[in-house]
TORKOL-4160 file (C-alpha; in steps of 0.2 Angstrom, whole numbers, padded with zeros to 4 digits, m for minus):
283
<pt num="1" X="0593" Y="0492" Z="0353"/>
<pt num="2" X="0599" Y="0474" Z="0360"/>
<pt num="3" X="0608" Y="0480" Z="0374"/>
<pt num="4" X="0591" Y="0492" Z="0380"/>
<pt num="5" X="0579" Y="0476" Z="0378"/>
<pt num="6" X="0581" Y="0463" Z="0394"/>
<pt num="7" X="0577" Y="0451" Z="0384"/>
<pt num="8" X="0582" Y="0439" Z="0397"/>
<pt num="9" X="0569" Y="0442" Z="0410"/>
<pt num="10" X="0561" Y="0425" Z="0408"/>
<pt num="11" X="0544" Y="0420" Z="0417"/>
<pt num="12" X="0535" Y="0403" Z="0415"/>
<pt num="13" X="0518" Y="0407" Z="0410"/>
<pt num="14" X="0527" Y="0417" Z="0396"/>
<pt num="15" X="0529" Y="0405" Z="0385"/>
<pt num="16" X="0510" Y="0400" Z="0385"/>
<pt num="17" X="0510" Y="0408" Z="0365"/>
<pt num="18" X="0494" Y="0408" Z="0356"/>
<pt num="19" X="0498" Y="0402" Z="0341"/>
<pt num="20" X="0488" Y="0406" Z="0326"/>
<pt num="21" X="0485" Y="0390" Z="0311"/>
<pt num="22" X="0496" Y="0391" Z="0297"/>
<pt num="23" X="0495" Y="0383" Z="0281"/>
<pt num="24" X="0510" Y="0372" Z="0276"/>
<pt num="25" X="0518" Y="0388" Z="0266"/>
<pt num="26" X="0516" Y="0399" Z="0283"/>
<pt num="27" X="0530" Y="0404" Z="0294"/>
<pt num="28" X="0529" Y="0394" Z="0311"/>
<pt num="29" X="0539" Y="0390" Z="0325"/>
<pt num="30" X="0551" Y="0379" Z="0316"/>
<pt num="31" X="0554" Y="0391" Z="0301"/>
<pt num="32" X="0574" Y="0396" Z="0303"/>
<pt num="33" X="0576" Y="0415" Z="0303"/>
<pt num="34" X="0594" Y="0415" Z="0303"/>
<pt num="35" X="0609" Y="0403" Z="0306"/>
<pt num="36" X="0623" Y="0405" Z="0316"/>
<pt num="37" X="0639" Y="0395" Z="0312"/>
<pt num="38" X="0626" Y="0383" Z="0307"/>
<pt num="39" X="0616" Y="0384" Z="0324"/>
<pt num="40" X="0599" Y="0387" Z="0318"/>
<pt num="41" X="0588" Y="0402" Z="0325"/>
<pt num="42" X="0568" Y="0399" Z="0324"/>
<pt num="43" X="0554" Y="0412" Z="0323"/>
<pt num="44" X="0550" Y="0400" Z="0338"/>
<pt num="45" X="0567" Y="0407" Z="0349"/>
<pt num="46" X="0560" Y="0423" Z="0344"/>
<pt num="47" X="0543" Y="0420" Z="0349"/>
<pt num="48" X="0550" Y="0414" Z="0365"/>
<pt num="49" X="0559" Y="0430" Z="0368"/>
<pt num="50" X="0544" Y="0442" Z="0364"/>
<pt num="51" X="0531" Y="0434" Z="0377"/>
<pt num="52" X="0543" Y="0438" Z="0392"/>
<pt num="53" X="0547" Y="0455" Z="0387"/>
<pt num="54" X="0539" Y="0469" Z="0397"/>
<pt num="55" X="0522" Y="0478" Z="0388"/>
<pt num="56" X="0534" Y="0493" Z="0385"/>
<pt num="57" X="0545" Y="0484" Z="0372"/>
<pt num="58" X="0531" Y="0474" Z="0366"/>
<pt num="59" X="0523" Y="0490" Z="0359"/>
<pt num="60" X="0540" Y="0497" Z="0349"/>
<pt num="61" X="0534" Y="0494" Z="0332"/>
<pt num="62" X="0536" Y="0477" Z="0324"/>
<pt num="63" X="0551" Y="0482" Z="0314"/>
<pt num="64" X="0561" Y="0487" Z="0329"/>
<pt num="65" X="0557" Y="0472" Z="0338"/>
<pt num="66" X="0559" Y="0458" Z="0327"/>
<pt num="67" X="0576" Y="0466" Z="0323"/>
<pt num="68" X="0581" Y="0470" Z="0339"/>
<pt num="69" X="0577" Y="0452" Z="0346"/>
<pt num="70" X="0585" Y="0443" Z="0330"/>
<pt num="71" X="0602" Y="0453" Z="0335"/>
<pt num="72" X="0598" Y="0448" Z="0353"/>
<pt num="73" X="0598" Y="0430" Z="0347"/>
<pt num="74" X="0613" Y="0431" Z="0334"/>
<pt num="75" X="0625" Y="0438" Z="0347"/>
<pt num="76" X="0618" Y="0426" Z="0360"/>
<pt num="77" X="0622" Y="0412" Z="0348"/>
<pt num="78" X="0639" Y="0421" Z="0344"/>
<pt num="79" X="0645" Y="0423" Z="0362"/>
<pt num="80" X="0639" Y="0406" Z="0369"/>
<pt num="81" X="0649" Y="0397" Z="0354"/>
<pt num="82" X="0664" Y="0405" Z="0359"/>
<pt num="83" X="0663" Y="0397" Z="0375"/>
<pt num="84" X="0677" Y="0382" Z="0377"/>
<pt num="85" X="0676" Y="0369" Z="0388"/>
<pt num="86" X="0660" Y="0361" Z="0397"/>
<pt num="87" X="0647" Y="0367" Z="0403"/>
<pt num="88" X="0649" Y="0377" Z="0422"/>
<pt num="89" X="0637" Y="0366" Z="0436"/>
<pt num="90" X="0628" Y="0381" Z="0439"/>
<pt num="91" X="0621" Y="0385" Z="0422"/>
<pt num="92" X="0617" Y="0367" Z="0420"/>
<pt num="93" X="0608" Y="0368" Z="0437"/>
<pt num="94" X="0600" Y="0386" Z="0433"/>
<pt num="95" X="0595" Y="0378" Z="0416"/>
<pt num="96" X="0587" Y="0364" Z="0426"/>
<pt num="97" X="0578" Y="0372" Z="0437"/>
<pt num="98" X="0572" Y="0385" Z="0425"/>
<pt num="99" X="0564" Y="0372" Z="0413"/>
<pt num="100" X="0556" Y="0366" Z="0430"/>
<pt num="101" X="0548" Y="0380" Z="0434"/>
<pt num="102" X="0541" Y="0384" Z="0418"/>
<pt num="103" X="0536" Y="0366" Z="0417"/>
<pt num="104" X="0527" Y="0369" Z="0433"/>
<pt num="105" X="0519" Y="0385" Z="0428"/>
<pt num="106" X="0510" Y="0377" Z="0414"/>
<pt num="107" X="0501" Y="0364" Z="0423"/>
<pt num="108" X="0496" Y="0378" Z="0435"/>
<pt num="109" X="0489" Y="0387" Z="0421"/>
<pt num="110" X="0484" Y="0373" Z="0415"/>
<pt num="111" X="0471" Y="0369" Z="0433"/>
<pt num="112" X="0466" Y="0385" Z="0434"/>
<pt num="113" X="0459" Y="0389" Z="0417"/>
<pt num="114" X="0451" Y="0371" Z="0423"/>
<pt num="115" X="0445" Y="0376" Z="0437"/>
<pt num="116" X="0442" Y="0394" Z="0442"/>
<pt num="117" X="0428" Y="0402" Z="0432"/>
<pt num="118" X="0415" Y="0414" Z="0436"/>
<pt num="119" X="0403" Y="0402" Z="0444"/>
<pt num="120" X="0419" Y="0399" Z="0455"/>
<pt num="121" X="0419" Y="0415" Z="0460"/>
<pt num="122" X="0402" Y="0417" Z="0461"/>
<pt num="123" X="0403" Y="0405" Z="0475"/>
<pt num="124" X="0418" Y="0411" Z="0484"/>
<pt num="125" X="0410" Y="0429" Z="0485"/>
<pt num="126" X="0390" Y="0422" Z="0491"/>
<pt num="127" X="0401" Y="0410" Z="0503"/>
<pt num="128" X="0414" Y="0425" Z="0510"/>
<pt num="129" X="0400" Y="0436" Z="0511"/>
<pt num="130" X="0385" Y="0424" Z="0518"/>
<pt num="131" X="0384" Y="0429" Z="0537"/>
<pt num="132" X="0392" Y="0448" Z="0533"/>
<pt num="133" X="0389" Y="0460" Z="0547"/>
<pt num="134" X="0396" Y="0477" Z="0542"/>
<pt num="135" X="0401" Y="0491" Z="0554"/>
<pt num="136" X="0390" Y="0504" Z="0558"/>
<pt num="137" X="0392" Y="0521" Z="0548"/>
<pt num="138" X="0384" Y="0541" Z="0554"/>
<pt num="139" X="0379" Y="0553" Z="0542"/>
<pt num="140" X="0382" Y="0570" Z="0553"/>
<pt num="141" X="0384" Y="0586" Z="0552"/>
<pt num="142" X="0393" Y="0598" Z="0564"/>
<pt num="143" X="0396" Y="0615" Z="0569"/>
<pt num="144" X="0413" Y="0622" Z="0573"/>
<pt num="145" X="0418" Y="0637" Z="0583"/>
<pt num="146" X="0432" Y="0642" Z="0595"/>
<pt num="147" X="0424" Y="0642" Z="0612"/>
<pt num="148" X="0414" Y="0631" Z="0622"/>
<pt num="149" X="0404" Y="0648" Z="0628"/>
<pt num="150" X="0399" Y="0650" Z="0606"/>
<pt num="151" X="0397" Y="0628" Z="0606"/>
<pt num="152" X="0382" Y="0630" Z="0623"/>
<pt num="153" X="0374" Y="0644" Z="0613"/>
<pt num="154" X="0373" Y="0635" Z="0596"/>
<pt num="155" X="0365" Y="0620" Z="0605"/>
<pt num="156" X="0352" Y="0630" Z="0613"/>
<pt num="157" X="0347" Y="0641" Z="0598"/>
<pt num="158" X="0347" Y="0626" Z="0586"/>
<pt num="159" X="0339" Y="0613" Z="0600"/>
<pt num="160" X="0325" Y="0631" Z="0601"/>
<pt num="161" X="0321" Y="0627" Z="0579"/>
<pt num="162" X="0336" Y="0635" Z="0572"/>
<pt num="163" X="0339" Y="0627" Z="0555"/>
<pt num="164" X="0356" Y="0618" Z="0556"/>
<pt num="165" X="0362" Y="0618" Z="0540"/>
<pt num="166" X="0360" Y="0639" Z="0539"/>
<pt num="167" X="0368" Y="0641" Z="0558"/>
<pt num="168" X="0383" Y="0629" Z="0550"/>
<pt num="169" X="0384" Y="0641" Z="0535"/>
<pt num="170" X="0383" Y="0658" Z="0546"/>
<pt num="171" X="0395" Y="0653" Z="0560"/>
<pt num="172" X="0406" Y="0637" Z="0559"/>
<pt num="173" X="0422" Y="0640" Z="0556"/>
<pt num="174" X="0426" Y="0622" Z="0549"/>
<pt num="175" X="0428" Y="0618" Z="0530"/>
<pt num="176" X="0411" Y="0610" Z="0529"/>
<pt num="177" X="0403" Y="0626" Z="0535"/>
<pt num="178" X="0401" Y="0634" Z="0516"/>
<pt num="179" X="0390" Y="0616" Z="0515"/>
<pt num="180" X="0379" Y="0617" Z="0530"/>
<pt num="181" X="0392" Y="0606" Z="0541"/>
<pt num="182" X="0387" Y="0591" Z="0532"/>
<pt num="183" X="0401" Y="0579" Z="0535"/>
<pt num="184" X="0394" Y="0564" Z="0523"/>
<pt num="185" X="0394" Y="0546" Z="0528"/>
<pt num="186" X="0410" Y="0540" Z="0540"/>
<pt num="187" X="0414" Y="0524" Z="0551"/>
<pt num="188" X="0422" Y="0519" Z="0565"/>
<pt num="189" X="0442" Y="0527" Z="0566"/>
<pt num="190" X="0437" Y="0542" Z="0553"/>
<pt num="191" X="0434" Y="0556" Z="0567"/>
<pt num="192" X="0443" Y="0561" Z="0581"/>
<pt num="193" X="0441" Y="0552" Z="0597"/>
<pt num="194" X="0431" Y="0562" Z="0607"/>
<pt num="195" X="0420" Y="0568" Z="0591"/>
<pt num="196" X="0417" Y="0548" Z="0585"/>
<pt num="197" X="0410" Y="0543" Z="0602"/>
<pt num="198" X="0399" Y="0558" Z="0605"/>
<pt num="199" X="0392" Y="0554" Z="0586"/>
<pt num="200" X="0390" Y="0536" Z="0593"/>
<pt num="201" X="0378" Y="0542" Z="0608"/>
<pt num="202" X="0367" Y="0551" Z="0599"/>
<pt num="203" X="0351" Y="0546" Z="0591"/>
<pt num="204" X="0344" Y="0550" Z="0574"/>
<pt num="205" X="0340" Y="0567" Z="0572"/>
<pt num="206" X="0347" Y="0574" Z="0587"/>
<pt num="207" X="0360" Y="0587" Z="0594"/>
<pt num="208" X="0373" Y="0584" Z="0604"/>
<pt num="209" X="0382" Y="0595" Z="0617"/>
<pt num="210" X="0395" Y="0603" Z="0614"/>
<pt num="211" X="0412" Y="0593" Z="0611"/>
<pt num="212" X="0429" Y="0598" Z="0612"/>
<pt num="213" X="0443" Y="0590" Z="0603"/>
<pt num="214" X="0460" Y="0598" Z="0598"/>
<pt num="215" X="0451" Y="0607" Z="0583"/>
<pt num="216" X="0441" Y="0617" Z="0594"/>
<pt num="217" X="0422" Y="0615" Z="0600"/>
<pt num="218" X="0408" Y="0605" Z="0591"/>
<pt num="219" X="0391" Y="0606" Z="0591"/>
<pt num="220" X="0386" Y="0586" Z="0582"/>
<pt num="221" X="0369" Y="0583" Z="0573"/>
<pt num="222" X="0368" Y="0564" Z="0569"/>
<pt num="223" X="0357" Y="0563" Z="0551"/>
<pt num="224" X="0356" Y="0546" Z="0548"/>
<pt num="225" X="0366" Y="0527" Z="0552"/>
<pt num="226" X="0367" Y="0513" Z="0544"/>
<pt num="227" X="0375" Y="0497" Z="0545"/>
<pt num="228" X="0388" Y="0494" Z="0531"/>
<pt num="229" X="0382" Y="0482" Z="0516"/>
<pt num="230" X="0393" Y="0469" Z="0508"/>
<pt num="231" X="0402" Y="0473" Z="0492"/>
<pt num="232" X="0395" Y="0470" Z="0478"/>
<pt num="233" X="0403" Y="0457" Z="0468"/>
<pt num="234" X="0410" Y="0469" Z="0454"/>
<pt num="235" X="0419" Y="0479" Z="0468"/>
<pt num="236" X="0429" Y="0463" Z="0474"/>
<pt num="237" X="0431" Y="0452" Z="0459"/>
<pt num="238" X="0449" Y="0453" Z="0459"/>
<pt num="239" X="0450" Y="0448" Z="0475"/>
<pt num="240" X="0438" Y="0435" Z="0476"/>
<pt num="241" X="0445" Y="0428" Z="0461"/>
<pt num="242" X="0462" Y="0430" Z="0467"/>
<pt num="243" X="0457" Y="0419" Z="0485"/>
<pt num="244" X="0449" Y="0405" Z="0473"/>
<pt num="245" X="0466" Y="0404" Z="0461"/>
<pt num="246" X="0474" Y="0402" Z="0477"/>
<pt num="247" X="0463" Y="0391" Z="0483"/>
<pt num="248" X="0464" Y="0381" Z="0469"/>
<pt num="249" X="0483" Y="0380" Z="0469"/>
<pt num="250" X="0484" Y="0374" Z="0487"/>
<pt num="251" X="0473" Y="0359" Z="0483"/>
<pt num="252" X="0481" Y="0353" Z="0468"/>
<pt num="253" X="0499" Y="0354" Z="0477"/>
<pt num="254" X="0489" Y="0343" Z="0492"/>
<pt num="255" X="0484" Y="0333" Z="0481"/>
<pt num="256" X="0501" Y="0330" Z="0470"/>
<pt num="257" X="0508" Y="0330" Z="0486"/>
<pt num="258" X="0496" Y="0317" Z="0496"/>
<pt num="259" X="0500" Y="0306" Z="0481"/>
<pt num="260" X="0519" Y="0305" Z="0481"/>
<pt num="261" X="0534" Y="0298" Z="0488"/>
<pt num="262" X="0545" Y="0313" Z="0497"/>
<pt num="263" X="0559" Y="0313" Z="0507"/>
<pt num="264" X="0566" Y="0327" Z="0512"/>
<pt num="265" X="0576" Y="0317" Z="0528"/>
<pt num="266" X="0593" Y="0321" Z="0521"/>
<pt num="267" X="0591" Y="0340" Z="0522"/>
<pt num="268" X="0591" Y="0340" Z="0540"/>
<pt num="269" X="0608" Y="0333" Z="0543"/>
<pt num="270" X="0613" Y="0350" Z="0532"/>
<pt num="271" X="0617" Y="0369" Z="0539"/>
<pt num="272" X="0604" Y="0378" Z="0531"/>
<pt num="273" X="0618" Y="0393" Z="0533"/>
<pt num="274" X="0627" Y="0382" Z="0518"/>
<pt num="275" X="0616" Y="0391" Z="0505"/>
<pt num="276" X="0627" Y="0408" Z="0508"/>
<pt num="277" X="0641" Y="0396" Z="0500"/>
<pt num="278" X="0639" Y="0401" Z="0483"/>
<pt num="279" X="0656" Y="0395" Z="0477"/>
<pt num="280" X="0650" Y="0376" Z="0480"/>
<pt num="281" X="0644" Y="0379" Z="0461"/>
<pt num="282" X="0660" Y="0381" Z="0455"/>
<pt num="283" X="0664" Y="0363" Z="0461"/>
């Protein structure tokens, strides 16, 4: 069970625990679930461990976990005790810039549970969206057959009152003949070439000449267009709302950033090839 759990795939915003009130005879974070050589081991550690696990191990049932992440912390506990001597630069550093990171995660939680709500995103969307002008789309239907000689005759019968939709059914040789040729609503890219641009020339209602392309000859009835509307806000929320934590990200790092006192000179004098030099850890 402890080898199968990664239980050391660590993210910052895991450790943003909810944690329920207890009274004073409750287990909490502090209460010690095991000891090891006398190193304690909290429910807290274990806590810890749980929020950075992947949703697949956090549905095993509760048995299987809590045990399998207490042996995950005992043997932890066990093999990092039998280590000798002090400890390597680069776990000191990982451990530094891990607390770092984590540190930084929570205050970006902590600004966009501040700041990005749905009247954020209400405003984003009706500011994103203001001046929209949306592509045209054609509702058509269309006629299929082999030859140009079948295409000139289907336009003359139906342009003579033929019903479209029944010519379509009796003659087109295309998968939306069974449906009267009714090709739905489309926009610009979705057909072929030559079919798109005789679609485009058409007005409302009427037929076009035939139209060859590599699927053989068309004879086109444009039904309706329409311009394209915006989305509606439900349809790009998590985009909308996505932009705005971004958003609001980028102006709280301009604003730390405004305000402090950085230096970054004494990285130019450095190769940036260096960072291939993993061994300089070991010094």
């Amino acid at each position: 069970m402890s080898k199968s759990l990664n239980f050391l795939r660590g993210t910052a915003v895991a450790l943003l625990l909810a944690t329920p009130a207890f009274s004073d005879d409750s287990p909490n974070a502090d209460t010690v679930v095991a000891t090891v050589n006398g190193q304690d081991v909290t429910l807290g550690h274990m806590l810890a461990i749980r929020a950075t696990l992947d949703a697949q191990y956090q549905s095993l049932p509760d048995d299987v976990l809590f045990n399998g992440i207490l042996d995950q912390l005992v043997q932890q506990n066990l093999l990092a005790q039998s280590f000798g001597g002090e400890t390597p630069k680069r776990i000191a550093l990982a451990v530094e810039n891990t607390k770092i990171s984590m540190l930084a995660a929570e205050v970006l939680q902590e600004v966009i549970a501040s700041k990005v709500d749905d009247a954020a995103v209400q405003a984003a969307y009706d500011a994103k969206y203001a001046n929209f002008e949306g592509s045209r789309e054609f509702h058509a239907s269309h006629i299929l057959v082999p030859t140009q000689d079948e295409a000139t005759a289907i336009t003359a019968d139906i342009r003579n009152g033929a019903d479209f939709a029944t010519t379509a059914q009796e003659k087109s040789t295309g998968p939306s003949g069974p449906g009267g040729g009714d090709l739905g609503w489309f926009g610009a890219g979705q057909m072929v070439a030559p079919f798109e641009e005789a679609v485009k020339a058409l007005e409302v209602g009427a037929v076009s000449d035939p139209v060859e392309t590599q699927f053989g000859w068309h004879v086109i009835k444009l039904n309706d267009s329409r311009l394209q509307e915006a989305p509606a806000l439900d349809a790009v929320r998590a985009e909308i709302l996505a932009d705005v934590q971004r958003a609001t990200i980028d102006a709280e790092l301009a604003r730390l950033t405004e305000a402090a006192d950085v230096d970054r000179s004494a990285a130019e004098a450095i190769d940036p090839a260096i960072l291939k030099q993993a061994d300089l850890l070991e010094n």
